[in-house]
N, C-alpha and C positions, 0 to 999 in steps of 0.2 A: 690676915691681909686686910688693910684700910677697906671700907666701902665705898666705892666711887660710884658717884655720883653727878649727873647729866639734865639740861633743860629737860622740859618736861614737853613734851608733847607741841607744837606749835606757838611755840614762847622759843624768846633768842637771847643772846650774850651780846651785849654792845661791845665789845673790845674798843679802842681806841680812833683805830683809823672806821670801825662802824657807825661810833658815837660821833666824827667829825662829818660823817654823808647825811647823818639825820640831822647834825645841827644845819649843817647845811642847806638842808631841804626844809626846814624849820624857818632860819633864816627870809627863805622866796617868799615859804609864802607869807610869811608876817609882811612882810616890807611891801610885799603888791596889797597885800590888804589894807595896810596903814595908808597907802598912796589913795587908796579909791574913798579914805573915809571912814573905813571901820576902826572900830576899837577894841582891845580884848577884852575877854572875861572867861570865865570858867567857871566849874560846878563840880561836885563829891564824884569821885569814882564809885561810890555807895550809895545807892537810892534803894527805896521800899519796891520790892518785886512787882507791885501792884502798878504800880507809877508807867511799866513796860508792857504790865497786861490791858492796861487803860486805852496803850493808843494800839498794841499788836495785838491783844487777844491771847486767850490761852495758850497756842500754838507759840508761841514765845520762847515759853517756857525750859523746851526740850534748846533751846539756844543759847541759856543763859549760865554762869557760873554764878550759881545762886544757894544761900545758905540760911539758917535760924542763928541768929546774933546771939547773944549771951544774955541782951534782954529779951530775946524769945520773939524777936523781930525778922519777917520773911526777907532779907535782901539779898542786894542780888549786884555783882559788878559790872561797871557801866556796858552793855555793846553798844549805845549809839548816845547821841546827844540831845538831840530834836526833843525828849520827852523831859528833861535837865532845861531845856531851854525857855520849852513851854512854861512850865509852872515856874520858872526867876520871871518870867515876862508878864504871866499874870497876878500873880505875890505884889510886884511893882511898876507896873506900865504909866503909872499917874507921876510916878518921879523922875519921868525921862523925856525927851522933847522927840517927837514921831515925825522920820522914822527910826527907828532902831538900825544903824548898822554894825548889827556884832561877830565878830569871828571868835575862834578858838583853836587850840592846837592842845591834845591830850590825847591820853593811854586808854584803850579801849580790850572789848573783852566779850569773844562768841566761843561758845562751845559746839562748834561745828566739823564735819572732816576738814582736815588742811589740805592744799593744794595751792598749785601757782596762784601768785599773787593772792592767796588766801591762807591769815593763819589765826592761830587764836587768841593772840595776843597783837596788836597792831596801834600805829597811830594815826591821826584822822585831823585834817584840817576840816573846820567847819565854819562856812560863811554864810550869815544868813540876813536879811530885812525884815522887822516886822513893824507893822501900823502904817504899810501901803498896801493898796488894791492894785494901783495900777502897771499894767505890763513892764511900766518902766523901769520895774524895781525888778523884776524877770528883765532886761535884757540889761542890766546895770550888773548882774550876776552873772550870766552868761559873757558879757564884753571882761569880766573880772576873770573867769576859767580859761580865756584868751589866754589875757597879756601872762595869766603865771605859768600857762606852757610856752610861749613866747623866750618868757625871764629866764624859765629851766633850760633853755639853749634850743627848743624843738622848732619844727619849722611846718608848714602847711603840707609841708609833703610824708610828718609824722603824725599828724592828729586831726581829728575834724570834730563840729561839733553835730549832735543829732539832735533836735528840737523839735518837740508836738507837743499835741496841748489834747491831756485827758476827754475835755469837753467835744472837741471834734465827730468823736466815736457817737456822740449823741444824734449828730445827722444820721450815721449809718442804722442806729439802733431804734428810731423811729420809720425810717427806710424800710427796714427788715421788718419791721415790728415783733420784734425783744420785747421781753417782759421788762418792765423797769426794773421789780427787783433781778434781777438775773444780770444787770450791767453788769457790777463788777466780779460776776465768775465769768462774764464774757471777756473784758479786759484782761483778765487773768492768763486767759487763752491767746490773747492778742499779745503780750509779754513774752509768751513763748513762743510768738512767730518767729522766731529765726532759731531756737532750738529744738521745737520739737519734729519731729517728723510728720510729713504731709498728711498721710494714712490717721495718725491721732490727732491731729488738729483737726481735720473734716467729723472726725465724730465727734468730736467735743462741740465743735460748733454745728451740727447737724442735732445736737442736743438740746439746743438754744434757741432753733429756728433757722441759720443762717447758715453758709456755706464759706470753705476758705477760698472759692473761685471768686463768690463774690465782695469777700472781704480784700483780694488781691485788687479786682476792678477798684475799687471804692479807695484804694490807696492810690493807686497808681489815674484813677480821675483828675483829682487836685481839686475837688469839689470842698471839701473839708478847709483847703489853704484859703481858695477865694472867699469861704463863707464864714473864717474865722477871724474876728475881730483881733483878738490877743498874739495871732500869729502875726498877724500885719503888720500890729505896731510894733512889736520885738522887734522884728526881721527888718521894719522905717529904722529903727535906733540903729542897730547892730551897722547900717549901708551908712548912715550919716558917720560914723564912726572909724569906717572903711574896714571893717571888719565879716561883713557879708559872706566874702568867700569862704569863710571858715566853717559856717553855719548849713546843714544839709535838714528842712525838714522833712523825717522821718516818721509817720503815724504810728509804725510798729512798734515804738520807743511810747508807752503807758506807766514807765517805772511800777511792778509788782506792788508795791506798799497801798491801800488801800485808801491811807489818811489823804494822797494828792488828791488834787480839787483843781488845777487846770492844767498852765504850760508847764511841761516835764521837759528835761535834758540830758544827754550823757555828753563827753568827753571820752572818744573814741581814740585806741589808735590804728594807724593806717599799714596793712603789711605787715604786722608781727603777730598775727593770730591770739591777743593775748584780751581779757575781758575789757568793759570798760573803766577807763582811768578815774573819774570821775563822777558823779551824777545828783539830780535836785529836780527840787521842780517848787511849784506852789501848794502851801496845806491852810486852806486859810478859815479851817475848822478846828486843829489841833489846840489851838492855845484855849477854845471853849469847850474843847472836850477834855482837858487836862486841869484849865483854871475854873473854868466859868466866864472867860473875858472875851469878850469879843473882838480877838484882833486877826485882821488879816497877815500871813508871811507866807516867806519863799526863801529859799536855802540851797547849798549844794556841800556836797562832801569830798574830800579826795584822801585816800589813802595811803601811807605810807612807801606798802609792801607795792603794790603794781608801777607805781609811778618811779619809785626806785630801778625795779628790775626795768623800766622802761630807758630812766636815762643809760645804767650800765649798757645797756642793748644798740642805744642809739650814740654816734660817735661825735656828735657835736655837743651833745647835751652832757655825754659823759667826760667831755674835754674840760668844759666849765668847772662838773665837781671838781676832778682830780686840782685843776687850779686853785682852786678854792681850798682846797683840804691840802693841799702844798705851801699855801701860804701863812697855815695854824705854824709859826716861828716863835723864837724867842727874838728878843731885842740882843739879849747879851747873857753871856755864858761867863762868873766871874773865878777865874783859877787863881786861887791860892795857891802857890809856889812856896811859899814859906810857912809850915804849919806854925813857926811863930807869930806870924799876922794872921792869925786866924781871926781874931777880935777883929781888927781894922778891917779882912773880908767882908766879917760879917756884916760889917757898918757900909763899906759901899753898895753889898748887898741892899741894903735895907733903904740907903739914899737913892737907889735909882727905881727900886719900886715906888717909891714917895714920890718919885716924878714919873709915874705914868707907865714905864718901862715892863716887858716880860722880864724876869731874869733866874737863872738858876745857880747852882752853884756847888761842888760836892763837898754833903753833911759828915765827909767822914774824911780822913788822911787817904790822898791817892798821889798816883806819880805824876808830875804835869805832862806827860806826853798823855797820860790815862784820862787827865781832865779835858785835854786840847781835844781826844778822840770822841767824849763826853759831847763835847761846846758842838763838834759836827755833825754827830749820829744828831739832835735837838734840833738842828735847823739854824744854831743862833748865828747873829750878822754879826756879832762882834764878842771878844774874847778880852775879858778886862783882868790885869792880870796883877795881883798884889804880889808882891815881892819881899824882898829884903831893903832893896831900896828906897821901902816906904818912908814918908807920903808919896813920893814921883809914884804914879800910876801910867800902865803902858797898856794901849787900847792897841787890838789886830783885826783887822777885817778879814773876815777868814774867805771871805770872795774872791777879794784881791791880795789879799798877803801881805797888808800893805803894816804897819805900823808905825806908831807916835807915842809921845809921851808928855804927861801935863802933871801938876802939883793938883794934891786929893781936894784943893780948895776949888779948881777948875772941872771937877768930874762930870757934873753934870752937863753944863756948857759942852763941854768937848763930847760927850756922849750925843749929845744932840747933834753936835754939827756932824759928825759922821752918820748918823743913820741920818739924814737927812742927803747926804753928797750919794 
């Protein structure tokens, strides 16, 4: 018996109607990104292992699908981008005019358990600014994570955004008087305010000097909003823009990653218990810990797998795909009726892709009722149909039923004005 054989572990099968929801989702976000200004680019699915240990540390490691090349080389397949981004930005920051607005859309790669909206193979838009400081470039990304849930069809009543800003915690952590080195295992802890359990949060931070009572005070004060510069002006941008009610700040939200350096954010959504959509913030250390260059950036990421199971879940936003992925058509379906015009098929074939046209056609002798059932299962709008009576060509609207007929010198013409009526 044959050995069969199946995806592997947290990796998937595009099939056709999969491959048309990811072009789809492909699609948004290119087109919100191109609209605000960015431009694409991309980098190796293959970097030196070091390259990951550089910005995450050894602990990385156990996350990466990572191997000895053939030159005897540690790499490792891409999990993120940020560390790809850094070192193209410092390699060539002097050949580009500041600031940088670059996105990307590529195939990414964690060795971790899978679960909802987590898997091990996944893709990843990534929007990022580098060679500004100022907030405005934080809420020029944040008004961008808007409009492309916005464009996916969702509405205020499925997403919100959560914004704080790293630096805030530093009121508290002079407040309390933290050891400075000890911030960021305190953050660490403040990351997991909303999953861990009360009882081990209070020791963890009872380890540190400080208490979850009064880390709860210190949130719910609003002493950190008034006193932070970078929240202000975001939250001025985002209301000038009318965008404001979308925006919830959140101190709890520290995004885990060590390398952020101020305003952080997620992309939440609202009533479906599911992680968050989205998330970024500013590292405007990375690109010198990675090149040697001194430049400030700020980024966000969204990922394929939650934002997907987000629009099937939600019925406006999955109204849009289905639209969308209903309307991958052909233009025209061309039946050969007479396997003796099969040359002359194959020639109209070949004229109306010259102009623009989908078109298909069957490569092999079939019955014309088998091609007409062909031309419909495909979607196509018209059924062009060579004959014996060639040159006279006879075009069907398979919508309306309708039918005409014109000399093969007219084909395209007349292919035109029906898909256009």
């Amino acid at each position: 018996m044959a050995q069969k054989f199946q995806t592997l572990p947290g990796f998937r099968d595009f099939y056709p109607a999969d491959c048309a929801a990811r072009n789809y989702l492909f699609g948004q976000w290119r087109a919100v990104a191109k609209g605000y200004g960015f431009v694409e680019y991309d980098a190796p699915i293959l970097e030196p292992t070091d390259l990951y240990k550089r910005k995450s540390g050894e602990e990385i490691s156990n996350q990466l699908f990572c191997f000895t090349d053939k030159g005897e080389r540690d790499v490792s397949m891409r999990p993120e981008l940020t560390p790809s981004l850094a070192r193209m930005a410092a390699a060539r920051q002097r050949d580009f005019k500041k600031p940088l607005k670059w996105f990307s859309i590529g195939q990414f790669f964690r060795y971790e358990k899978q679960q909802k909206g987590r898997l091990r193979e996944f893709y990843q838009f990534n929007c990022d600014i580098l060679g500004e400081s100022s907030p405005a470039a934080d809420a020029e990304l944040v008004a961008l994570s808007i409009d492309l849930m916005l464009e996916l069809g969702f509405t205020a009543q499925d997403f919100a955004i959560k914004l704080s800003d790293r630096t805030a915690w530093s009121i508290f952590i002079e407040q309390e008087g933290i050891e400075t080195e000890k911030t960021d295992a305190f953050l660490q802890v403040i990351d997991k305010l909303e999953r861990d359990k009360a009882e081990k949060l209070d020791e963890k931070l009872a380890a540190l000097g400080t208490s979850l009572t009064a880390v709860r005070e210190f949130i719910d004060s609003g002493v950190a909003e008034e006193k932070c510069e970078s929240l202000q002006q975001i939250m001025a941008e985002l209301d000038a823009r009318g965008m404001r009610d979308f925006v919830r700040i959140d101190l709890s939200i520290v995004r885990g990653l060590a390398y952020y350096s101020g305003p952080v954010f997620e992309v939440f959504d609202i009533g479906k218990g599911m992680r968050a959509i989205a998330g970024g913030g500013r590292y405007d250390q990375l690109v010198k810990l990675i090149g040697g260059v001194d430049l400030p950036a700020a980024g966000f990421a969204m990922g394929d797998v939650v934002v997907t199971d987000l629009i099937r879940e939600t019925e406006a936003a999955n109204q849009l795909l289905e639209e969308d992925v209903a309307g991958e058509t052909l233009d025209a379906y061309v039946v050969i009726a007479d396997e003796k015009q099969r040359k002359e098929g194959l020639q109209v074939v070949q004229r109306l892709r010259e102009n623009g046209l989908r078109v298909n056609f069957p490569l092999t002798a079939a019955k014309v009722n088998k091609q007409f059932q062909s031309a419909e299962q495909q979607k196509a709008d018209l059924a062009v149909i060579v004959g014996s009576d060639y040159p006279q060509i006879t075009f069907k609207t398979l919508a309306k039923r309708e039918e005409c007929s014109c000399d093969i010198s007219e084909l395209e013409d007349m292919a035109g004005k029906l898909l256009l009526s």
